[in-house]
C-alpha positions, -999 to 999 in steps of 0.1 A, spaced: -727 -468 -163 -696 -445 -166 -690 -431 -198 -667 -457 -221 -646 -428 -232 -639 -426 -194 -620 -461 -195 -589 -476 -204 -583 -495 -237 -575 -523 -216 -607 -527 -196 -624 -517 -228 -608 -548 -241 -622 -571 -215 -655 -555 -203 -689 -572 -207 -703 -542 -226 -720 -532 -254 -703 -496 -258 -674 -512 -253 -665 -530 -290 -676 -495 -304 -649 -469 -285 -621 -492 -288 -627 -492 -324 -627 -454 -324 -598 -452 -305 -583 -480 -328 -587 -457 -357 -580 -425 -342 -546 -432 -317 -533 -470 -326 -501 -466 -309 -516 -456 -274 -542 -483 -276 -509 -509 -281 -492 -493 -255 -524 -496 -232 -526 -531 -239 -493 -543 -239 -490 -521 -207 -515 -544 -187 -499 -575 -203 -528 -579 -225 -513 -586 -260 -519 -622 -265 -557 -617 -253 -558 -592 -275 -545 -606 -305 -574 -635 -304 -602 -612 -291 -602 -582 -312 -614 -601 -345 -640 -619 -321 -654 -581 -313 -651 -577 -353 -623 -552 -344 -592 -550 -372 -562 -555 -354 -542 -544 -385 -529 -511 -374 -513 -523 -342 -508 -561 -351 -471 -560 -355 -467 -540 -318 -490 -567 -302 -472 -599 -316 -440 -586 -305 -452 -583 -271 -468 -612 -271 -434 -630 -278 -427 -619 -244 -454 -631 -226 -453 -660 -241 -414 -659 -223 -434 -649 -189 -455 -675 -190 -429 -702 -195 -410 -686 -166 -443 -687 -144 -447 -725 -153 -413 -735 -145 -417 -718 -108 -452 -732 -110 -436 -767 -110 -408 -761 -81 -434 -752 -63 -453 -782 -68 -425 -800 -61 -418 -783 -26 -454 -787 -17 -445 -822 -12 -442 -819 23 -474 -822 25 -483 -789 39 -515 -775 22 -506 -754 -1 -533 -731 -22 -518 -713 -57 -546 -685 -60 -552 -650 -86 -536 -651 -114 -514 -678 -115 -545 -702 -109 -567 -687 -131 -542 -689 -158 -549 -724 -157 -583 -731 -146 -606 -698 -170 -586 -697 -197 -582 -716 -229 -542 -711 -230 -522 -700 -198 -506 -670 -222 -540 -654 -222 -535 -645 -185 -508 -629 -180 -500 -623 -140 -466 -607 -125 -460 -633 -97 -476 -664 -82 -495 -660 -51 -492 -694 -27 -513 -692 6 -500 -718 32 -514 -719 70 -493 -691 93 -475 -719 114 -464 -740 87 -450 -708 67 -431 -698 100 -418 -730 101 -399 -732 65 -390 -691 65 -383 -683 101 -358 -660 95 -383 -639 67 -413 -642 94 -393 -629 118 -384 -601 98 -417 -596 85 -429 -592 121 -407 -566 132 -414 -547 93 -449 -545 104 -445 -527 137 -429 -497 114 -449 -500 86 -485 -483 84 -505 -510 65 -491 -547 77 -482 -570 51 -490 -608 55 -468 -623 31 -433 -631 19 -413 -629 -11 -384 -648 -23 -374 -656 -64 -372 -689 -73 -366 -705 -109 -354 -677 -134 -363 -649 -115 -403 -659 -111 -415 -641 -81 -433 -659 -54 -450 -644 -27 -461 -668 1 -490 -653 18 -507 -666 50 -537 -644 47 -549 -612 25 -539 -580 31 -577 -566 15 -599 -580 41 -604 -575 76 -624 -609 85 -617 -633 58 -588 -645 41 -566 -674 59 -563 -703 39 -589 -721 63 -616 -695 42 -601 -708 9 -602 -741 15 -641 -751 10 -646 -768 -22 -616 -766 -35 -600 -788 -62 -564 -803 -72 -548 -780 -95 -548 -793 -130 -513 -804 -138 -498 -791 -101 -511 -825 -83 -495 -811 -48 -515 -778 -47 -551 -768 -44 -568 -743 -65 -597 -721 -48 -634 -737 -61 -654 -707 -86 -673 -688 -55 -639 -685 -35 -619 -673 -68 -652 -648 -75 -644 -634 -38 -611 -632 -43 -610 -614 -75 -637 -586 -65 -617 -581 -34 -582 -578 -56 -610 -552 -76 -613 -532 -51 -581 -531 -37 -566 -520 -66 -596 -499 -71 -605 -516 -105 -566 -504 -123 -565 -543 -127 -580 -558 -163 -576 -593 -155 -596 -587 -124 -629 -580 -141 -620 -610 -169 -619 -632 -146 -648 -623 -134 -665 -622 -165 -652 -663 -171 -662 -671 -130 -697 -658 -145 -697 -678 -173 -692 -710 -155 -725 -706 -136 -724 -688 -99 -754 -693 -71 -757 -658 -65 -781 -664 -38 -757 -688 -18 -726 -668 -29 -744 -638 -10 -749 -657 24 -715 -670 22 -703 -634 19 -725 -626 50 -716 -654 73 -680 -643 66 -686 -605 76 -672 -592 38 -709 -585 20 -705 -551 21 -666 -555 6 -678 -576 -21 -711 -559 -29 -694 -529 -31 -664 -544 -57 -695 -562 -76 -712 -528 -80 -685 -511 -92 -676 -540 -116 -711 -544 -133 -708 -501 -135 -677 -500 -150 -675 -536 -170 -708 -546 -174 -703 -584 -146 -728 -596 -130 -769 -596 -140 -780 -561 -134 -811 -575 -115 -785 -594 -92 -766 -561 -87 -791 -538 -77 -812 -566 -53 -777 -576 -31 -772 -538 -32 -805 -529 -23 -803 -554 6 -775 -536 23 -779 -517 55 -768 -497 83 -733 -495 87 -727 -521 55 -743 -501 30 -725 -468 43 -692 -491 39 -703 -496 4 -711 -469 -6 -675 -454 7 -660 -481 -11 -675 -480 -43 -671 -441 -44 -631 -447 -42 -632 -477 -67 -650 -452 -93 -630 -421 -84 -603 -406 -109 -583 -400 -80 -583 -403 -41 -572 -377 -18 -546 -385 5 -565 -385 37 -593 -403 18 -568 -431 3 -559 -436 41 -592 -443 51 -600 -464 20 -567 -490 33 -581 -488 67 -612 -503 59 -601 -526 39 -575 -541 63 -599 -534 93 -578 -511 112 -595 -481 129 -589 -446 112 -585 -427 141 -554 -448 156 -542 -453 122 -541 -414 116 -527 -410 155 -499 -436 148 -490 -425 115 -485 -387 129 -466 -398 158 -448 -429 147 -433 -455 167 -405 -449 191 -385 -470 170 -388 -450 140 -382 -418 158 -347 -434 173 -342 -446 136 -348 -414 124 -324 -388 150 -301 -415 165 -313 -403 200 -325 -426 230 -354 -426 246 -332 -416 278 -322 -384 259 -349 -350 260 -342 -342 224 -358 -380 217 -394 -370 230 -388 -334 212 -387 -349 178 -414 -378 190 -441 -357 202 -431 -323 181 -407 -325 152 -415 -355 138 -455 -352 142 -454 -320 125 -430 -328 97 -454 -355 88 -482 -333 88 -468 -311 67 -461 -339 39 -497 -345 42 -511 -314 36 -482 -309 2 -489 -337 -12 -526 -338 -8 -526 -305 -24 -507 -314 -58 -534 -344 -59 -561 -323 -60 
């Protein structure tokens, strides 16, 4: 496992280790303040307020910072559960409608929704009906993903006090599964939200070791709720083949891996056998994965390759259309026509070579 004085004070907070208690109560005693700030940074005050005395950890020095914080969450919370309702209350349409991450976790892991703290609500409908009640914001949404490197597959809009909602017809981390048809097995009513479903435990494991490794483990709440998907009781064996049927294992495996090594989830035997059982192109996909997951910091070139493979687009017309841009955003870009010489100029030449340049700058004050 990765040194402990490698991670944050947040995921030292929430990982399933036994190192972990120890350093945070170093850190405790030797910087307070920058432990508050890296708690309250990742919204983790309230957690922390009931689990530091659990890990026999004095809250004392950094009690008053935390409790004030935790005021506000307490505030976000209220706000998300308000939107939570309208939302509810709009799913009565009777369109399928799935509240996933945070927002549902909140409510099904945790013994009080403040302990999760999340900064939106994700709500995954079917494509059709979602084009149906935002046409205008799919049809924008469209034409934002012919300009925009890495598409997006959801919406956002604010409803009730500024709560942000983004309605999502599939993930934007996987390249075979995501739709709400893959959510829907096994799932259950959400408590108190009788017009939306909530993902069963296997689906919500998948989705938080893929939100893992997008985020490339930055996340704390990702490897808690692991940790509380654990506790309720996982088929390891059947969660594997599902991952398999559904062309992700080496996605997951790789988010898994990199979660037991930096948190401690999942039964080490578990780890290494689905690991272990990896092949071919899989386990080189793995590996590549759980490299960037555990890396300080990505190159540039490499943090391109790390989206591709997540989203499932291939690298090499990625890296061709991302040098040479659409004809759109050249025209954008000089105000010239496609008619005009000087257009093709900047398309083929100025443009290409500008971007190119960025690359290599910015890939150099990364390194």
């Amino acid at each position: 496992m990765r040194d402990p004085r490698q991670l944050s004070p947040a995921l030292l907070l929430v990982a399933q280790r036994s190192d972990a208690a120890d350093e945070l109560r170093h850190r405790l005693e030797q910087q307070p303040q920058a432990v508050a700030q890296g708690l309250i940074g990742k919204g983790l005050a309230t957690y922390a307020l009931a689990r530091l005395p659990e890990m026999d950890i004095d809250p004392a020095p950094i009690q008053a910072s935390l409790a004030q914080a935790a005021l506000i969450e307490l505030g976000w919370t209220a706000k998300r559960k308000l939107a939570l309702a309208e939302v509810n209350r709009l799913a009565a349409d009777g369109r399928p409608r799935m509240v996933f991450k945070g927002a549902a976790t909140s409510i099904l892991l945790y013994p009080q929704e403040t302990w999760r703290w999340s900064g939106d609500i994700d709500v995954m409908m079917h494509e059709d009906d979602l084009t149906k009640l935002h046409p205008a914001a799919m049809a924008s949404l469209r034409a934002k993903q012919q300009e925009i490197p890495f598409p997006e597959h959801h919406i956002e809009r604010q409803i009730v006090m500024g709560t942000a909602v983004e309605l999502h017809y599939r993930l934007e981390f996987a390249p075979t599964w995501g739709a709400l048809s893959d959510l829907l097995p096994n799932a259950r009513p959400c408590p108190g939200l009788p017009n939306l479903l909530a993902p069963a435990a296997d689906t919500a494991c998948t989705l938080a070791l893929l939100h893992l490794l997008k985020h490339r483990g930055s996340m704390p709440f990702d490897f808690l709720d692991l940790a509380l998907i654990e506790e309720s009781g996982l088929n390891w064996t059947q969660l594997a083949e599902n991952w398999r049927d559904a062309g992700i294992a080496a996605y997951t495996i790789a988010g898994l891996a990199a979660a037991h090594e930096l948190a401690g989830i999942g039964p080490a035997d578990v780890v290494e056998t689905l690991w272990n059982g990896l092949r071919g192109s899989d386990a080189t996909c793995a590996r590549f994965l759980r490299q960037c997951v555990l890396a300080d910091a990505l190159p540039r070139l490499r943090s391109y390759r790390f989206e591709c493979l997540l989203m499932g687009i291939p690298f090499g017309r990625f890296c061709l259309r991302t040098f040479l841009g659409t004809r759109a955003a050249t025209q954008r870009l000089t105000g010239y026509a496609p008619r005009d010489p000087r257009f093709w100029l900047a398309h083929c030449l100025a443009l290409p070579c500008r971007r190119l340049w960025r690359l290599g700058t910015q890939g150099r004050r990364q390194q």
